[in-house]
C-alpha positions as CSV (number, residue, x, y, z in Angstrom):
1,X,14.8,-22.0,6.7
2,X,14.4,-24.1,3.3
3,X,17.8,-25.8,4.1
4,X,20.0,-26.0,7.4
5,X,22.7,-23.2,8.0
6,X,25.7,-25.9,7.1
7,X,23.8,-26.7,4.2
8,X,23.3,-23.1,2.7
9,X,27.2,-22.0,3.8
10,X,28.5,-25.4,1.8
11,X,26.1,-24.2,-1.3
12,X,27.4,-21.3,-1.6
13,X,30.8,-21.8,-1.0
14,X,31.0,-24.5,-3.5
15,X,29.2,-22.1,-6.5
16,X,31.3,-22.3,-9.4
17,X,28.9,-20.7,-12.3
18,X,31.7,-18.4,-14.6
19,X,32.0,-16.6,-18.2
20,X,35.5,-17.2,-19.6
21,X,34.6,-15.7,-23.1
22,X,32.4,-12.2,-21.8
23,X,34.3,-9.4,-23.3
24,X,33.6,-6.0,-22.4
25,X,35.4,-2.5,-22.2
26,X,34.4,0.9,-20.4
27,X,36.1,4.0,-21.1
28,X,36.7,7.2,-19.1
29,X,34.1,9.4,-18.6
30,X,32.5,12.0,-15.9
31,X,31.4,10.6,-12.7
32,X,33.2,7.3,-12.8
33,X,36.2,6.4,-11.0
34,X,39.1,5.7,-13.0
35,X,39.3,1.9,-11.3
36,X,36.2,0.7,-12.9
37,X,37.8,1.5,-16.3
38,X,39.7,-0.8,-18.2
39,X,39.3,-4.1,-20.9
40,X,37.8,-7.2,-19.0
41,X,37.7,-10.8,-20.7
42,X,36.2,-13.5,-18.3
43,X,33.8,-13.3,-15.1
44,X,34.4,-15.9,-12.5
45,X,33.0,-16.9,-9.4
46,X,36.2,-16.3,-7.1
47,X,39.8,-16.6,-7.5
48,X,40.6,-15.4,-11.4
49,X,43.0,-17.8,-13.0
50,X,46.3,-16.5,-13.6
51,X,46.3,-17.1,-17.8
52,X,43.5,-14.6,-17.5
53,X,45.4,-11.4,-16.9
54,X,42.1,-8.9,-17.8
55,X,39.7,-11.6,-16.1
56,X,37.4,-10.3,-12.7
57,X,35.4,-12.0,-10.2
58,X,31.9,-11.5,-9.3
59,X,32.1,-9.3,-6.5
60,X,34.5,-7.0,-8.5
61,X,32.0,-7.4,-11.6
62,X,29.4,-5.9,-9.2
63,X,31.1,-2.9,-8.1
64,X,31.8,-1.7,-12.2
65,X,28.2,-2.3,-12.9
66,X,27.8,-0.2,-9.7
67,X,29.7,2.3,-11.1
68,X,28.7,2.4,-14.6
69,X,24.8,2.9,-13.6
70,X,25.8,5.6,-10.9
71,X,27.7,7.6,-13.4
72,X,25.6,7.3,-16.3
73,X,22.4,8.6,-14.1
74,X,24.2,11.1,-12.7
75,X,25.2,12.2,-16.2
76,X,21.8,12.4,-16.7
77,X,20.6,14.4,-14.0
78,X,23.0,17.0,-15.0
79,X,22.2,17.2,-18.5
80,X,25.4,16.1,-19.2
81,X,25.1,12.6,-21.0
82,X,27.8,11.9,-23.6
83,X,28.1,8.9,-26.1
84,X,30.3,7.2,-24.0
85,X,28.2,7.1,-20.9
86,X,25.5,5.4,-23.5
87,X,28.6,3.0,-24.6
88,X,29.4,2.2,-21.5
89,X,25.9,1.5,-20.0
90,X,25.5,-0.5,-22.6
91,X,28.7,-2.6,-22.8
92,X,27.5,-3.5,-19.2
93,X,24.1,-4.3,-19.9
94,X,25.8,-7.0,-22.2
95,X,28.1,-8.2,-20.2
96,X,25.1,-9.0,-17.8
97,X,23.3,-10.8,-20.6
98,X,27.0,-12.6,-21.8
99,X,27.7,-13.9,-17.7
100,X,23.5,-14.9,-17.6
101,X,24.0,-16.8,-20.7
102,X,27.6,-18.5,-20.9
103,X,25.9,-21.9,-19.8
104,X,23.9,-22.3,-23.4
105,X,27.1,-21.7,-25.6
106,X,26.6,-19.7,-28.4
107,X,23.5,-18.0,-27.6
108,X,25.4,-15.8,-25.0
109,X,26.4,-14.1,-27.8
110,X,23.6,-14.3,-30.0
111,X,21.4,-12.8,-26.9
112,X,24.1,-10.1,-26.7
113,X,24.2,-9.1,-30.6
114,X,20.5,-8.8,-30.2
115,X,20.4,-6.8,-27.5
116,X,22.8,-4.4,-29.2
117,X,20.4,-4.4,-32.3
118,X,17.5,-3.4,-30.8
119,X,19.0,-0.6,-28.6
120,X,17.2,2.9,-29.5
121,X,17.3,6.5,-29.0
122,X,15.2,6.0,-25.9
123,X,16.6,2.8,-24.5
124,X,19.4,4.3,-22.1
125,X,16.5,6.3,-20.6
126,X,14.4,3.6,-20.1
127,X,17.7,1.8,-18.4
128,X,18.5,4.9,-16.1
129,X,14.7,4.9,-15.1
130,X,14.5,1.2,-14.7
131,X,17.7,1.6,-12.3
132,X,16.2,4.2,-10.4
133,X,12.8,2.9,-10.1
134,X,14.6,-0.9,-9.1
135,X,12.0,-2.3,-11.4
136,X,12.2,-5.6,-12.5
137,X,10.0,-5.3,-15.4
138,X,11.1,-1.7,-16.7
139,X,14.3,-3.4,-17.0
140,X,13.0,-5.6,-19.8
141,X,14.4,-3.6,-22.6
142,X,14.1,-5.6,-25.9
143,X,16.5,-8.4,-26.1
144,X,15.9,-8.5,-22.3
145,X,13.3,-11.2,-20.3
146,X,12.8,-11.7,-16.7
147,X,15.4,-13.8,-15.9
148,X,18.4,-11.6,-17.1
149,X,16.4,-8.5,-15.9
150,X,16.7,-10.3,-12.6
151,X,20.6,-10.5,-13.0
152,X,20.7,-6.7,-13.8
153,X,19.0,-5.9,-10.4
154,X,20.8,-8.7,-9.1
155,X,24.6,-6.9,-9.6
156,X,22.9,-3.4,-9.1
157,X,21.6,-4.2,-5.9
158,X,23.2,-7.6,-4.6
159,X,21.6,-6.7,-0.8
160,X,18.6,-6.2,-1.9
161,X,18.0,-9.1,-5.1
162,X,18.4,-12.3,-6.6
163,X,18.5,-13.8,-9.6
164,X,15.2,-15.6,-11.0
165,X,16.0,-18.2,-13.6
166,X,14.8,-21.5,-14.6
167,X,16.9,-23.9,-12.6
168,X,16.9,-22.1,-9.2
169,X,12.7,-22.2,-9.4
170,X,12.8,-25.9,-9.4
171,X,13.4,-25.5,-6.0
172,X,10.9,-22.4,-5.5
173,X,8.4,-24.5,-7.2
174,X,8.5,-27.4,-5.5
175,X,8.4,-25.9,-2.4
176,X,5.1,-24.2,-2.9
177,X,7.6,-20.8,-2.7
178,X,6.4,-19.7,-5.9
179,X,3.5,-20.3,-8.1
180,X,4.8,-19.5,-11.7
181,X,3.6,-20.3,-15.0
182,X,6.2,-22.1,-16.9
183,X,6.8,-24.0,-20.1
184,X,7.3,-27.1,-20.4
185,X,11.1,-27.0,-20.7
186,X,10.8,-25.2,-17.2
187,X,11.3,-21.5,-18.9
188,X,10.0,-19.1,-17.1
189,X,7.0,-17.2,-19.0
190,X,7.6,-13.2,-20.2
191,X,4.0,-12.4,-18.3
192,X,2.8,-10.4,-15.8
193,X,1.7,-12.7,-13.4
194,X,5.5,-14.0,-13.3
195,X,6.5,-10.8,-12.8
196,X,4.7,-10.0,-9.8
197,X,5.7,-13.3,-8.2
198,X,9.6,-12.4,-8.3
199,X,8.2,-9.0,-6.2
200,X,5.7,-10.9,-4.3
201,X,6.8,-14.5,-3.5
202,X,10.3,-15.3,-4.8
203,X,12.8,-12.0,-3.9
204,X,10.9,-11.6,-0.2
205,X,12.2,-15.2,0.1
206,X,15.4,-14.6,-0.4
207,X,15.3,-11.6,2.0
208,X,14.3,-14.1,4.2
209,X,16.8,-16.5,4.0
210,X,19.7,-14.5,4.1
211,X,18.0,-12.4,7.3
212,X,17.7,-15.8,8.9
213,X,21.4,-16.6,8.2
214,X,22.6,-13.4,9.7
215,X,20.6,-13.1,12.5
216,X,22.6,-16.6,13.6
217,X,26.1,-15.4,12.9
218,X,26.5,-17.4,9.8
219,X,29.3,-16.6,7.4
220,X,30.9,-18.4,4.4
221,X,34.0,-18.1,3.2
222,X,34.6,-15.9,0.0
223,X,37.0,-13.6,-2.2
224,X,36.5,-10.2,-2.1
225,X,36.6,-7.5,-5.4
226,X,40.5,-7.9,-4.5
227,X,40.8,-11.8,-4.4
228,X,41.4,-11.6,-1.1
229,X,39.6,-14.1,1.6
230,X,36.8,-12.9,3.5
231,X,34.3,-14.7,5.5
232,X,31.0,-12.9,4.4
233,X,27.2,-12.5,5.3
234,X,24.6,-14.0,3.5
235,X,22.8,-11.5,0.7
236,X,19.4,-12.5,-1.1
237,X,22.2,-12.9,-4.0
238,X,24.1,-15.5,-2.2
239,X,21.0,-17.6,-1.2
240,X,20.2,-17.6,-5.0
241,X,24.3,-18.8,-6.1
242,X,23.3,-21.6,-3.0
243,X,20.3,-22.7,-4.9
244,X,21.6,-22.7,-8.4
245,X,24.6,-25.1,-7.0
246,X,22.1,-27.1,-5.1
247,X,20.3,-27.6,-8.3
248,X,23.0,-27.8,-10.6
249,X,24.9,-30.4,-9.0
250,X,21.2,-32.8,-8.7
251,X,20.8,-32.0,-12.5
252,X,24.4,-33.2,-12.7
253,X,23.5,-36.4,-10.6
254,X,20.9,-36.7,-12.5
255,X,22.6,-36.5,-16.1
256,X,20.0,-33.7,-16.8
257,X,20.4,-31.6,-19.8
């Protein structure tokens, strides 16, 4: 394994990446359970603070983007697609791009805005097909690039991906893991080379990891969708929330910016 058992539990334990400001509502509609329904203002990593009375954590963040997919493609299926199943598909999608962007300020709403912009006629099929086809790249509707398409396959399918973003492939990179082409402010490039890497190099790692982990017994402590403790199994998600803390807290030493 890239790091030692102890190492990887304490990474991921100690992940603190959050969205206080994402906003986002879904509404009633056929197929989805009336828990995942409601207004939600702030994603956090665990335990929601209690001034943040409509905040969620990650885990339950995962299971309403769960839902919202599920019911919108079965919606589809049945011929049966209303304009709230588009809403609410699409409320998600941007509350995916808000959470993936809350560390660069005001472009998490700027990315969000655009997205909304440039969603057509044709872009909820394109999203249901993406979803079905776990595609990274169909999944790069406009206003969408690798690394936040990663995030949506990422809460879609948390025990099956991870996240692929700048900072975490510092790691991936310098460990001969990946081989992408990046700018020179360590962006990851919108091509298809890059795109086959995440299939090919960077996601199989992951799987790795986290099968590694398991296979020993190793759990971290956690929060379930409830807030309530659980000592958990690794996914290739959780190996990724491990890097990004790895990495954020040398950037940190570093007084990186």
């Amino acid at each position: 394994m890239l790091f030692t058992a102890g190492e990887y539990k304490s990474m991921r334990e100690e992940y603190c990446y959050h969205d206080r400001d994402c906003r986002f509502e879904i509404v009633a509609t056929t197929f989805l359970d009336s828990q995942f329904t409601g207004e939600y203002k702030g994603i956090f990593p665990k335990t929601v603070p209690s001034h943040y009375s409509y905040g969620i954590n990650l885990r339950r963040f995962e299971l309403i983007v769960q839902a919202v997919f599920a019911a919108a493609s079965r919606a589809e299926s049945n011929n049966t697609i209303t304009p709230t199943h588009i809403t609410n598909l699409r409320e998600t999608i941007c509350a995916v791009v808000h959470w993936k962007m809350a560390s660069q300020g005001g472009r998490a709403d700027l990315k969000t805005e655009n997205v909304k912009k440039k969603w057509g006629n044709d872009t909820f099929n394109k999203v249901i097909n993406a979803y079905r086809e776990k595609a990274l790249a169909l999944f790069e509707i406009d206003g969408v690039r690798i690394p936040t398409a990663s995030a949506i396959l990422r809460f879609l399918f948390p025990d099956e991906y991870g996240i692929m973003d700048s900072r975490v492939v510092k790691i991936t990179q310098r460990e001969n893991i990946t081989h992408l082409d990046l700018r020179d402010d360590g962006y990851i490039k919108d091509i298809k080379k890059n795109k086959e890497q995440y299939n090919n190099n960077y996601n199989p790692f992951l799987v790795a990891e986290a099968c590694q982990l398991n296979d020993c017994g190793v759990l971290f402590q956690d929060v379930d969708e409830h807030g309530n403790t659980i000592n958990s199994k690794f996914r290739p998600c959780d190996i990724e929330m491990a890097l990004f803390q790895k990495e954020n807290v040398q950037q940190t030493n570093r007084g990186d910016r």
